[in-house]
PAZAPA-4460 file (N, C-alpha, C; in steps of 0.05 Angstrom, whole numbers, plus 32768, in hexadecimal, padded with zeros to 4 digits):
% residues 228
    n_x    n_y    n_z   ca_x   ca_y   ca_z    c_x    c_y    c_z   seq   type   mol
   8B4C   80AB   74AC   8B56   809C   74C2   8B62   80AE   74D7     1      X     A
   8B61   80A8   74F0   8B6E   80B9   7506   8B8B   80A9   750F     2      X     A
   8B9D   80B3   7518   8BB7   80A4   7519   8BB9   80B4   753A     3      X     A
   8BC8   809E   7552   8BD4   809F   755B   8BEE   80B4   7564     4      X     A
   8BF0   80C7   7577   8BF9   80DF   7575   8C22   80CC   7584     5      X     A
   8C31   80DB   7573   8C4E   80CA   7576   8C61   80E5   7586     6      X     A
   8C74   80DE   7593   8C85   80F6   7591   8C99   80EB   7593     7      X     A
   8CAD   80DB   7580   8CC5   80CE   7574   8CBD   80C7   7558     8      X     A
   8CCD   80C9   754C   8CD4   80C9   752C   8CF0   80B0   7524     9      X     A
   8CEB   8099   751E   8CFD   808F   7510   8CFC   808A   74F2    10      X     A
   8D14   8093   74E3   8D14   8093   74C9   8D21   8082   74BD    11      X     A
   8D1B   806A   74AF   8D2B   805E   7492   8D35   806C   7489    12      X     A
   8D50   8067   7479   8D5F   8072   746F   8D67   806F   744D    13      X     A
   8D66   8057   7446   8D6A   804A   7426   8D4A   8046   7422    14      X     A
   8D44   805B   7409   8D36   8060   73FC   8D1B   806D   7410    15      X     A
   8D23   8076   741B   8D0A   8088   7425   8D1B   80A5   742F    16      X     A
   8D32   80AC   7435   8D46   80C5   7433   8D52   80C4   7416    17      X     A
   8D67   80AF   741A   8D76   80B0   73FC   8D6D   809B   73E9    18      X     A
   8D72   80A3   73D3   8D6F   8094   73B6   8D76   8074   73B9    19      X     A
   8D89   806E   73D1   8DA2   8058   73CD   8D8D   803B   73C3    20      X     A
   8D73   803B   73C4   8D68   8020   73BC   8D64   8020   73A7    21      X     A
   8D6B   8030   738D   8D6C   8030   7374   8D89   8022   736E    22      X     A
   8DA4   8037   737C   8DBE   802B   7379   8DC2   8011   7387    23      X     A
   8DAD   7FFF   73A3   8DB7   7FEE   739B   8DAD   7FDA   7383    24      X     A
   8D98   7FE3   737C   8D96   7FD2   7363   8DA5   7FCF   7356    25      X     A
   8DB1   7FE6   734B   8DC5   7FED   733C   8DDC   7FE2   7342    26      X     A
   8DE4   7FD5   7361   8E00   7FC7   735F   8DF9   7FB0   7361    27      X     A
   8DE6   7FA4   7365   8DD9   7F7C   736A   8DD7   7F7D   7349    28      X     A
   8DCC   7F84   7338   8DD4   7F85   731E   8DE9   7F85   7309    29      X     A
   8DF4   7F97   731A   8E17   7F97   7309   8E26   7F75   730C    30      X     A
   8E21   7F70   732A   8E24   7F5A   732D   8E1B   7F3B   731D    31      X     A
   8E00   7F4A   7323   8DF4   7F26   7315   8DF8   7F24   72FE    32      X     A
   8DF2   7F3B   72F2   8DFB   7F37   72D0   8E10   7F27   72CD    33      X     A
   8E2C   7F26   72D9   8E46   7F16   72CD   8E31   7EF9   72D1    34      X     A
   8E1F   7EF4   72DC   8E10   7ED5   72DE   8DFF   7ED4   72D1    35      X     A
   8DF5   7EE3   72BF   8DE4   7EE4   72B0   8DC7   7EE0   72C1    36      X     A
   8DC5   7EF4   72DB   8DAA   7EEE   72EA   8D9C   7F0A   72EE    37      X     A
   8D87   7F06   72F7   8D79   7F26   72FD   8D71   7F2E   7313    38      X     A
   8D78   7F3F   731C   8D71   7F4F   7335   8D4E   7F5E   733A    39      X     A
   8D3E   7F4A   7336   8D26   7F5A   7334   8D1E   7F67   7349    40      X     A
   8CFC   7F69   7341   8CF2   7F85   7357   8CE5   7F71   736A    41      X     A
   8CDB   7F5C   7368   8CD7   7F44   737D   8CEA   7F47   738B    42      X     A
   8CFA   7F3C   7383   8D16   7F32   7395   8D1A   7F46   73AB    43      X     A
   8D28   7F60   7399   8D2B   7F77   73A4   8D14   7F7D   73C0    44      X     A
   8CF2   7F7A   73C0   8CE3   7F81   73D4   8CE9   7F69   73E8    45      X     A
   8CF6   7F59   73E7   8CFE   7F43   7404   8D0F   7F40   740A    46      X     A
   8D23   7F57   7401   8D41   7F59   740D   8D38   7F76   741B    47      X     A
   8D2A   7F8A   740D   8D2C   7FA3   7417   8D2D   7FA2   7436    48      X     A
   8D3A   7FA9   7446   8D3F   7FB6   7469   8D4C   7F9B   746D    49      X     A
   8D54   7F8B   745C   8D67   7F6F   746F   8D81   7F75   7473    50      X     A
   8D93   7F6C   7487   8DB4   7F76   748C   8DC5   7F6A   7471    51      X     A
   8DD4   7F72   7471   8DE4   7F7A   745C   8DEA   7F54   7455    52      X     A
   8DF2   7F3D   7468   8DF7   7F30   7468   8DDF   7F18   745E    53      X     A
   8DCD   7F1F   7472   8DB2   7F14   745F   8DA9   7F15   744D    54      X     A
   8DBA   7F2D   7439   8DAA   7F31   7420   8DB8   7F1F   740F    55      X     A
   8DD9   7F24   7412   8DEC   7F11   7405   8DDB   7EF2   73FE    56      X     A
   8DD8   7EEC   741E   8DD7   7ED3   7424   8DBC   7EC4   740D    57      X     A
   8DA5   7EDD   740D   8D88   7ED1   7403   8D93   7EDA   73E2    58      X     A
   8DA0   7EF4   73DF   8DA6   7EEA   73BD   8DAD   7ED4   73B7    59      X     A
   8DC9   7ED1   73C1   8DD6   7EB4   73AF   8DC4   7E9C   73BD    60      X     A
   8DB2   7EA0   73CC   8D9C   7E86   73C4   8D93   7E8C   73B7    61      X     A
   8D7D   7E96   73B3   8D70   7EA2   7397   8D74   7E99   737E    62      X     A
   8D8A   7EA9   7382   8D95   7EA9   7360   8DAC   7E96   7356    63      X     A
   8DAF   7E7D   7372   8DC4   7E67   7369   8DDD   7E76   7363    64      X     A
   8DEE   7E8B   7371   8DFD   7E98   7365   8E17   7E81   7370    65      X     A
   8E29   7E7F   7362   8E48   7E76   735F   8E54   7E87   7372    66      X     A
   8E53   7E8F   738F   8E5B   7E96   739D   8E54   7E94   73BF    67      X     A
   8E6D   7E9F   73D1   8E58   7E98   73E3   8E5A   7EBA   73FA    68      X     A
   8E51   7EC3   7410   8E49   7ED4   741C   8E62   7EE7   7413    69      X     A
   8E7F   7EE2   741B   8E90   7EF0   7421   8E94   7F04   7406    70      X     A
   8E8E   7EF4   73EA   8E9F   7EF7   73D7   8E7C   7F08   73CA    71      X     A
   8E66   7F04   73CC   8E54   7F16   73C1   8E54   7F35   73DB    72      X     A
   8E60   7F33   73EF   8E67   7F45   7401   8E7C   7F5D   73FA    73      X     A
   8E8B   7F4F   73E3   8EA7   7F59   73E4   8EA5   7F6C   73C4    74      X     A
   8E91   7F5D   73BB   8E8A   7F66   7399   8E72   7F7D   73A3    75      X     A
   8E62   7F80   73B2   8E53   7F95   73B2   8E5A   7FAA   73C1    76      X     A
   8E71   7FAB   73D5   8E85   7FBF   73DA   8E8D   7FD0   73C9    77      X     A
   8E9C   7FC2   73BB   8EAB   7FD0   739D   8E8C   7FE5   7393    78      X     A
   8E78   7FCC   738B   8E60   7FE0   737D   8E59   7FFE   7391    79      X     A
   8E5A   7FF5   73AC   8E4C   800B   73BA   8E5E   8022   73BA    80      X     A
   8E79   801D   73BC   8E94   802A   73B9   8E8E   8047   73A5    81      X     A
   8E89   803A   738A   8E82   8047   7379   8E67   8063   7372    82      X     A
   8E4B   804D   737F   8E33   805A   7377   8E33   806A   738A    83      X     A
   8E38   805A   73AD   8E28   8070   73C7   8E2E   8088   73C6    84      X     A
   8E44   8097   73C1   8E55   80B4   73C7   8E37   80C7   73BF    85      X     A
   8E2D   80C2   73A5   8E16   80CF   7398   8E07   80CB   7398    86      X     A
   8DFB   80C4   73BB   8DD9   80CB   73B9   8DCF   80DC   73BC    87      X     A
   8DB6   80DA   73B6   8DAB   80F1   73B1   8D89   80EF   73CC    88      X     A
   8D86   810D   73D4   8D6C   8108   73E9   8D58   810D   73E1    89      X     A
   8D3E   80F3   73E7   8D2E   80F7   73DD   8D19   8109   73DA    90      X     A
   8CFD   8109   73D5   8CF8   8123   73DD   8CDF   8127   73F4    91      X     A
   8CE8   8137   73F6   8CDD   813E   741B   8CE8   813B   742E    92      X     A
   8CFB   8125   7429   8D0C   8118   743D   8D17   8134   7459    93      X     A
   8D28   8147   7442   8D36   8154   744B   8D1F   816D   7461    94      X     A
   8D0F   8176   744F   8CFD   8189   7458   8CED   817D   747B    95      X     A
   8CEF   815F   747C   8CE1   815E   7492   8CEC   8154   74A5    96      X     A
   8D08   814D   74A6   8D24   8145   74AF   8D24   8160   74C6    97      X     A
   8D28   8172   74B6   8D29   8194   74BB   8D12   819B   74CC    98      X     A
   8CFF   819B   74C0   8CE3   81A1   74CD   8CE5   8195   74EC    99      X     A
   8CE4   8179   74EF   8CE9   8161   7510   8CF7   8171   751A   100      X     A
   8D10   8179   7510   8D23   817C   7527   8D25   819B   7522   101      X     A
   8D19   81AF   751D   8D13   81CA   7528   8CFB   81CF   753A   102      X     A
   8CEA   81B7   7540   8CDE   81B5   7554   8CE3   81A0   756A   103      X     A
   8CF7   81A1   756B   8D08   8187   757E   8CF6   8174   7586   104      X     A
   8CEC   816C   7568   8CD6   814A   7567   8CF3   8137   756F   105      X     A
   8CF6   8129   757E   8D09   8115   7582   8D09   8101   7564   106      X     A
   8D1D   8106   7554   8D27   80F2   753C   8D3D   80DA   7536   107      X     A
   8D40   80C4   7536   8D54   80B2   7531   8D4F   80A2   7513   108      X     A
   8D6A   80A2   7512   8D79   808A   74F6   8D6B   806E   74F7   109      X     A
   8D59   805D   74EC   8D5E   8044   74F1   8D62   8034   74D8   110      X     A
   8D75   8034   74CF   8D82   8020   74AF   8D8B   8010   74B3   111      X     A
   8D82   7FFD   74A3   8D94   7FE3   74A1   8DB2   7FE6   7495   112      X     A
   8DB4   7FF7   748B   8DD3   7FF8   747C   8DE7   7FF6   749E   113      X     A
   8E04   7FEF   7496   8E18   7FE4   74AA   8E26   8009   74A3   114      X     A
   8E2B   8016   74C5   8E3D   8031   74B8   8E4E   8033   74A4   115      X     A
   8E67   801F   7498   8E6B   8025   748A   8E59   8025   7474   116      X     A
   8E4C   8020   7468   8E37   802A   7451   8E2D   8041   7456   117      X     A
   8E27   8045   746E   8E1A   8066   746F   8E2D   8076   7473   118      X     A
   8E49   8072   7478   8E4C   8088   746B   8E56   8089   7457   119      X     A
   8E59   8076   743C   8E58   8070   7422   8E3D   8086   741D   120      X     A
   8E2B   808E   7426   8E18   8092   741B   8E14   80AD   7429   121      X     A
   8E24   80B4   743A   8E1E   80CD   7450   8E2D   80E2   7446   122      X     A
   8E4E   80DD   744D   8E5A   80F3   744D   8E65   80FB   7440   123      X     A
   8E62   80FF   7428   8E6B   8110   7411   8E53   8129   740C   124      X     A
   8E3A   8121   740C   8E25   8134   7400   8E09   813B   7421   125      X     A
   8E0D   8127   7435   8DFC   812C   7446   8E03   8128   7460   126      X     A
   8E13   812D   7467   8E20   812E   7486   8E0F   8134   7495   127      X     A
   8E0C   8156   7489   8E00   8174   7497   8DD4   8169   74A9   128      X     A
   8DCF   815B   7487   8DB7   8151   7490   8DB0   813A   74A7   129      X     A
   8DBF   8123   74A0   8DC2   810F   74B2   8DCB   811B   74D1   130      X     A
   8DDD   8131   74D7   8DE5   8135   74E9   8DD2   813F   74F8   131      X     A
   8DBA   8147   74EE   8DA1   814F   7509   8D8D   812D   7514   132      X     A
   8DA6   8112   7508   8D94   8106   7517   8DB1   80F9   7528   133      X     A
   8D9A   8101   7554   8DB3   8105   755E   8DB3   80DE   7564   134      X     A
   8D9E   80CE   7558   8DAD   80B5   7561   8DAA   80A7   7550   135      X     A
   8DB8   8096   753F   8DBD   8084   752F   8DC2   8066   752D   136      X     A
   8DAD   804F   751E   8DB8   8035   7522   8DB4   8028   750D   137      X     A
   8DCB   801E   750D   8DD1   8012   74F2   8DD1   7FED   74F1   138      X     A
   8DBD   7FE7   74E6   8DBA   7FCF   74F2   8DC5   7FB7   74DB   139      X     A
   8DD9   7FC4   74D3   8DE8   7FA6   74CB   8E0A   7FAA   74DB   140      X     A
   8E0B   7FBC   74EA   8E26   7FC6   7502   8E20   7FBF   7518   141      X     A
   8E00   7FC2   751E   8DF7   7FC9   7538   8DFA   7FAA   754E   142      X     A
   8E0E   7FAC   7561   8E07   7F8C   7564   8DED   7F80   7571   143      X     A
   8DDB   7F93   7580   8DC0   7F8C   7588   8DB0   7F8A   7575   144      X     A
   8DB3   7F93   755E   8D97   7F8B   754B   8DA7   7F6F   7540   145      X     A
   8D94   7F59   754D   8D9B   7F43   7544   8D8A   7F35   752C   146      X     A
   8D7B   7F41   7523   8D71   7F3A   7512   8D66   7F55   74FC   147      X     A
   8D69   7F4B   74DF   8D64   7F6E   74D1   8D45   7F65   74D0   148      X     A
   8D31   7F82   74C0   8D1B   7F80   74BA   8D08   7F68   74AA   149      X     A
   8D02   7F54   74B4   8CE2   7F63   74C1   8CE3   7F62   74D5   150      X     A
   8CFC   7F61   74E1   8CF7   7F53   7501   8CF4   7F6D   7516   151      X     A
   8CEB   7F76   7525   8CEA   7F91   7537   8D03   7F98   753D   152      X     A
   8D1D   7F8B   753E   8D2E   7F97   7550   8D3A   7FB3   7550   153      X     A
   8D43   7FB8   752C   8D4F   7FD1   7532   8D3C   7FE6   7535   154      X     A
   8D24   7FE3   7537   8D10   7FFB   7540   8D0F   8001   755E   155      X     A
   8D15   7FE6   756C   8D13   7FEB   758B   8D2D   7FF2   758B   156      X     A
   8D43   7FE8   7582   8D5F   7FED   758A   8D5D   800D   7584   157      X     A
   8D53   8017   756B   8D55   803D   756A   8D47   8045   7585   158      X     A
   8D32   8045   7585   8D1B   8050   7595   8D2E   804E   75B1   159      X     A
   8D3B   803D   75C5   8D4D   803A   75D7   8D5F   8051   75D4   160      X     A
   8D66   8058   75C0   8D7A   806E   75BD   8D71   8084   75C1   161      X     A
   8D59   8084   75C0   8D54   80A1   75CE   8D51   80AF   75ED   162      X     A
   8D60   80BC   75F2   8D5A   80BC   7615   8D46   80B5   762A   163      X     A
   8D30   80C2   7619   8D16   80BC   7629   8D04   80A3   7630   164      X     A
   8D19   8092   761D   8D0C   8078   761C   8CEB   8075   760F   165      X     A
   8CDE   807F   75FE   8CC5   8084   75F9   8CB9   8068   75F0   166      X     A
   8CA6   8058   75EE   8C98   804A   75F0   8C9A   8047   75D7   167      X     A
   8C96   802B   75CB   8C93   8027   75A8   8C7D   8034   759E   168      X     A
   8C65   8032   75AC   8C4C   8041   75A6   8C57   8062   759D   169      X     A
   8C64   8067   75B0   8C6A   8088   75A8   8C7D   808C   7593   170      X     A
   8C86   8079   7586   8C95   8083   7566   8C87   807B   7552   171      X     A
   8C91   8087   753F   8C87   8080   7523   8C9E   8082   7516   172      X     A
   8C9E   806F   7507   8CB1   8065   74F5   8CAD   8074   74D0   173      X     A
   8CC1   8074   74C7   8CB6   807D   74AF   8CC7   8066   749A   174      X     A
   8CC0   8063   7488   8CC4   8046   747C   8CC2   8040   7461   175      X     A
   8CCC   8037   744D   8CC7   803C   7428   8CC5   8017   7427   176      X     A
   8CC8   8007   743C   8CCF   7FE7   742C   8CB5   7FDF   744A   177      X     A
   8CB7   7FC0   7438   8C99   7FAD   743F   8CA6   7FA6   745F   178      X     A
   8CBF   7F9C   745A   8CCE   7F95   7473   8CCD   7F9F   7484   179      X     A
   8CD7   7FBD   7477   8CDB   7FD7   7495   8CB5   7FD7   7499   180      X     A
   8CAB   7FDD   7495   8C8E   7FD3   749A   8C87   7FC3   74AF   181      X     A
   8C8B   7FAD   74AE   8C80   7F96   74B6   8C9B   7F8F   74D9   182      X     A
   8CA9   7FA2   74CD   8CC5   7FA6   74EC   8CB3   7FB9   74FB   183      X     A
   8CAF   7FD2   74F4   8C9D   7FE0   7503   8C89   7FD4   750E   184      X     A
   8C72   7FCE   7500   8C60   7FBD   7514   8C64   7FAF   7525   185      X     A
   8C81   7F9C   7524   8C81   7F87   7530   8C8C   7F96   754B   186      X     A
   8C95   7FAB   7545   8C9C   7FBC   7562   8C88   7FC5   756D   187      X     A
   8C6C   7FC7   7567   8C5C   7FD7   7574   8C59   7FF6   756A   188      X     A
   8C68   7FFE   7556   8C66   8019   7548   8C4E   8022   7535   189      X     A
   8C4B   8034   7530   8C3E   8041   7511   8C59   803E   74FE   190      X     A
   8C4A   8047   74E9   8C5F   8045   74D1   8C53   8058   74BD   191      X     A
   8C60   805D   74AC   8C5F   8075   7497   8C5F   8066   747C   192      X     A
   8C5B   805A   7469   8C6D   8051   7458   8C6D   8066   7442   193      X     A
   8C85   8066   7435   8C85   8073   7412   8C92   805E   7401   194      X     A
   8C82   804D   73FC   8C89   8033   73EB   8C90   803A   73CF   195      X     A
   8CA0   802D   73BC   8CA7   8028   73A5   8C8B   8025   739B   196      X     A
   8C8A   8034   7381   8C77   803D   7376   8C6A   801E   736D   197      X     A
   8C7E   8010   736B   8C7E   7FF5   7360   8C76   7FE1   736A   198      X     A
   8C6D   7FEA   7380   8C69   7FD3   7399   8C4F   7FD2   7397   199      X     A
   8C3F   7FB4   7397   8C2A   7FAC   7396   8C1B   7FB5   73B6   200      X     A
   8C0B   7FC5   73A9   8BFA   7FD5   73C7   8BEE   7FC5   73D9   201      X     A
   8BED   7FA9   73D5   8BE1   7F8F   73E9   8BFB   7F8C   73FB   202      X     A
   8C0F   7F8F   73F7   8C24   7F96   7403   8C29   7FB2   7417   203      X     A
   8C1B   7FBD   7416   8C1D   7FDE   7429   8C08   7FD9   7440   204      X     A
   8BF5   7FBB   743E   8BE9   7FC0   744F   8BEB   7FBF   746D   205      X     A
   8C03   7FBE   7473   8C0A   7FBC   748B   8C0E   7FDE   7497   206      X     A
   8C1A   7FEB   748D   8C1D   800F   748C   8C01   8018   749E   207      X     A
   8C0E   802E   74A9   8BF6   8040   74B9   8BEF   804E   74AA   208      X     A
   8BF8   805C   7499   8BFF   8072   7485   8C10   8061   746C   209      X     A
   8C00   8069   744B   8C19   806C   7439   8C10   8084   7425   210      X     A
   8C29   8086   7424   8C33   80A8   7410   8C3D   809E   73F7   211      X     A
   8C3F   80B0   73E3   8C49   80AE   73CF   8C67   80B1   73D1   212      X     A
   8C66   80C8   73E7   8C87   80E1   73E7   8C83   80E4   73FD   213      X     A
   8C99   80EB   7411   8C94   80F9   742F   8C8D   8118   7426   214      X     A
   8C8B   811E   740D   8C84   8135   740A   8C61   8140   7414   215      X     A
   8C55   8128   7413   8C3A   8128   741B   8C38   811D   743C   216      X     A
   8C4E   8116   744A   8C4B   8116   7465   8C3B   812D   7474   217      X     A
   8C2C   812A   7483   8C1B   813F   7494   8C21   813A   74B1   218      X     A
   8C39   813F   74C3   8C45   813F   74DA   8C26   813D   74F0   219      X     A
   8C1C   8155   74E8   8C01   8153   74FF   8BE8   8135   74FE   220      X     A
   8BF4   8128   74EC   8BDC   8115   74ED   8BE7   8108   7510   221      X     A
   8C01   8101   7510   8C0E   80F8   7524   8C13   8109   7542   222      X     A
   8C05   8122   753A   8C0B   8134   7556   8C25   813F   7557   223      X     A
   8C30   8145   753F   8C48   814F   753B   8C42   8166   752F   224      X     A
   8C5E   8176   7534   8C4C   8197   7526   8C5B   8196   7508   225      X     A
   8C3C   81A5   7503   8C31   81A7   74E4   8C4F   81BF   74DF   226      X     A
   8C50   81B8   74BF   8C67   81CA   74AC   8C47   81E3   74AC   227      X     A
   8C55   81FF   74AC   8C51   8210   74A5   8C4E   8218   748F   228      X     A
***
């Protein structure tokens, strides 16, 4: 396939940089268990890229939970409190983070996490990395992204952040969930995906590209310069 040549880079952040979509399993679990319910891998792929508040909201429908927004808000705090300090980056992540921005490819943040979570998840072990991206949006803080993924906003809301104003056509997004997927397109973007190994591949078909790892990213398919 031939792809579309980009010169903006927007990157997902939970589970396509850091590990954090393992830990949040790991805290929606801690949780449901006192209910005796399960946090599956269904569930999990139709929350992935939703704001923090929509996810609340579609668990305890879901799963009929004995609670209501504030109070499953207040219990996964505590969990994130605990797990985020120790994430860990995934792989490639870092190597091509580096690579963009030693060729001053224009790069931005676009996560659904609300800042405080990122920097639950930033500044103890990755400041130094995150700090080569010079614009950031966090779209469960952000008050223009009015809606989280699938919806386009926080992709146009990043892409705005860049000075030059570049056209949706001219970014590519990079992306690990069906949501952030299907947000990209709806902007007019390319997209990258590195999906959960787990994810039923009738599901990826929306992707311009999917990888296993950004370790197999090839920058020049996009007109970006190739790693040495």
């Amino acid at each position: 396939m031939s792809y579309a040549p980009v010169t903006h880079v927007l990157f997902d952040m939970d589970g396509l940089i850091l590990n954090t979509e393992d830990l949040y399993t790991v805290a929606f679990q801690n949780i449901l268990s006192k209910y005796g319910k399960e946090y599956t891998f269904d569930l999990k792929c139709q929350l992935m890229g939703c704001h923090a508040h929509e996810t609340a909201d579609k668990i305890i429908a879901a799963l009929e939970l004995p609670m209501n927004r504030e109070q499953f808000m207040e219990e996964t705090q505590k969990q994130f409190t605990c797990l985020f300090p120790d994430t860990k980056v995934l792989p490639g992540a870092k190597e091509l983070i580096e690579h963009l921005h030693n060729h001053n490819i224009p790069i931005g943040l676009a996560t659904s996490s609300s800042k405080e979570s990122y920097d639950l998840k930033v500044n103890k072990h990755h400041k130094q990395l995150f700090s080569l991206f010079p614009y950031k949006t966090f779209g469960s803080s952000d008050p223009d992204v009015k809606k989280g993924k699938p919806h386009p906003d926080i992709f146009l809301v990043a892409a705005a952040k860049f000075p030059d104003k570049p056209k949706p056509e001219q970014c590519l997004v990079l992306e690990d969930a069906v949501n952030g997927v299907l947000a990209a397109r709806a902007a007019n973007m390319q997209v990258v995906m590195v999906p959960d190994s787990r994810l039923d591949k009738q599901l990826t078909k929306e992707a311009t590209l999917v990888l296993n790892s950004l370790t197999e990213f090839k920058p020049e398919l996009f007109g970006l310069p190739a790693f040495k």
